[in-house]
N, C-alpha and C positions, 0 to 999 in steps of 0.2 A: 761698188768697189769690193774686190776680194777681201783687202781685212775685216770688212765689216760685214760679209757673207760667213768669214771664219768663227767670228764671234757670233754670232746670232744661229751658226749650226751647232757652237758649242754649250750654248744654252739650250736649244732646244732637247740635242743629246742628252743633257742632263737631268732635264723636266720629265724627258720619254725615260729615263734609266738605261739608256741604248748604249750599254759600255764598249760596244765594238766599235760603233759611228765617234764616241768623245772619244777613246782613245789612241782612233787615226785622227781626228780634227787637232788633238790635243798635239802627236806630232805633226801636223802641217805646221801650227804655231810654235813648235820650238823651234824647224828646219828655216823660217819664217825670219824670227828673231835672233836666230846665230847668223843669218845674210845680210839681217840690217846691222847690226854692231861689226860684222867683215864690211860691210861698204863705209862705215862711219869716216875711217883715214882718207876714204877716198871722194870725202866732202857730203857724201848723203846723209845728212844729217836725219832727215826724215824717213829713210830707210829704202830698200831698192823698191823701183818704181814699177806698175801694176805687169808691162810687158815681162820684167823679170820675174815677178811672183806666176806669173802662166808658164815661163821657161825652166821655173824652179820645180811644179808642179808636174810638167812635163818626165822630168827628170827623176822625180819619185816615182811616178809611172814606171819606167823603163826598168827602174831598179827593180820595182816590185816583180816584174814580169820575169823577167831573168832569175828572181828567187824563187819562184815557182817552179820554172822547169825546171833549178836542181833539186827542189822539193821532190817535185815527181820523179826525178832521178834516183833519190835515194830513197824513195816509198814512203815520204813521209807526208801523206798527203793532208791530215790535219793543218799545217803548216802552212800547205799549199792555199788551204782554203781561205785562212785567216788571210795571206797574201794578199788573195785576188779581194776579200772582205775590202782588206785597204783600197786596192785596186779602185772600187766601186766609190768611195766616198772619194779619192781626190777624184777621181773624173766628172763626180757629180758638181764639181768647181770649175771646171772646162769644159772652153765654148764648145758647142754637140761638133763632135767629128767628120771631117767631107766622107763622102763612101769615095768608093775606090773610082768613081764613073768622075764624081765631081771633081777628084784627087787629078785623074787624066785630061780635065779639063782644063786644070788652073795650071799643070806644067805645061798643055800645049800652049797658053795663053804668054804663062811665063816667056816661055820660049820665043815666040812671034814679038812680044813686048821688048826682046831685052838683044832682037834679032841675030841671036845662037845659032851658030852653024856647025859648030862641031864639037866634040868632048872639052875640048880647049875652052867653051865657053858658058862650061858646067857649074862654077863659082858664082856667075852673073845671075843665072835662071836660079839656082837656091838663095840667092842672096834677095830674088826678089819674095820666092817663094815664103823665103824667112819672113820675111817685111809684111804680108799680103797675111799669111795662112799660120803666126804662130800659133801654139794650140788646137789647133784644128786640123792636126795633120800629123800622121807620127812620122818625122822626116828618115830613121830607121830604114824605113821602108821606101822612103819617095827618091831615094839616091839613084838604088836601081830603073826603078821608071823613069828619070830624069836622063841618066845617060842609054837609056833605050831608045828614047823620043829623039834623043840628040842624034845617034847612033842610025837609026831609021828612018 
């Protein structure tokens, strides 16, 4: 389970003295704990469940990424590094990534599965996409190749 991959990364960080790894693990745990006390009203008592912490993780990702290129925009590349630092340890929590060969695979798949014929039925193929490949796929990206496959 991820929280208890959280925990036992935030011990070891601290045994190594590795203050860059505990203090991105230290925010996954706070981003972690402000989602599970927001879903509390909405009956999760036990806090949002494993798919959402991979969706949440996801989502830091994308943030970090995007701080980077304005980092390097404004020549601040120290900043940048520390970024992609973080970058490194949440991905180290996420399932290994399809490459782009496996990525065309799993939309043709999608595709033939959910028998999509046209941009109109671009919803169905990510919805399975979503279902099959979260975490393992930066969907960013799989939009475009999705209504290409559909498209072609």
């Amino acid at each position: 389970m991820l929280r208890e991959r959280f925990t036992q990364a935030m011990k070891d960080a601290m045994k190594a003295k590795d203050t860059q790894t505990l203090s991105a693990v230290r925010m996954i745990m706070a981003e972690l704990k402000k989602r599970d006390i927001d879903a509390r009203p909405k009956g999760q008592m036990d806090g949002i469940p494993e798919a959402e912490i991979g969706s949440m993780l996801q989502t830091m990702v994308k943030q970090r990424r995007e701080s980077v290129a304005l980092y390097r925009q404004g020549g601040r590349e120290e900043l940048a590094a520390q970024e992609e630092a973080e970058i490194a340890v949440i991905m180290s929590f996420l399932p290994k990534q399809l490459t782009e060969e496996e990525t065309k695979a799993a939309i043709a798949q999608a595709v033939t599965d959910t028998g999509a014929a046209s941009i109109k039925d671009m919803g169905k193929v990510m919805a399975v996409l979503k279902d099959k490949y979260t975490g393992q796929m930066d969907f960013s990206t799989v939009g475009p190749l999705v209504k290409a496959a559909l498209n072609g």
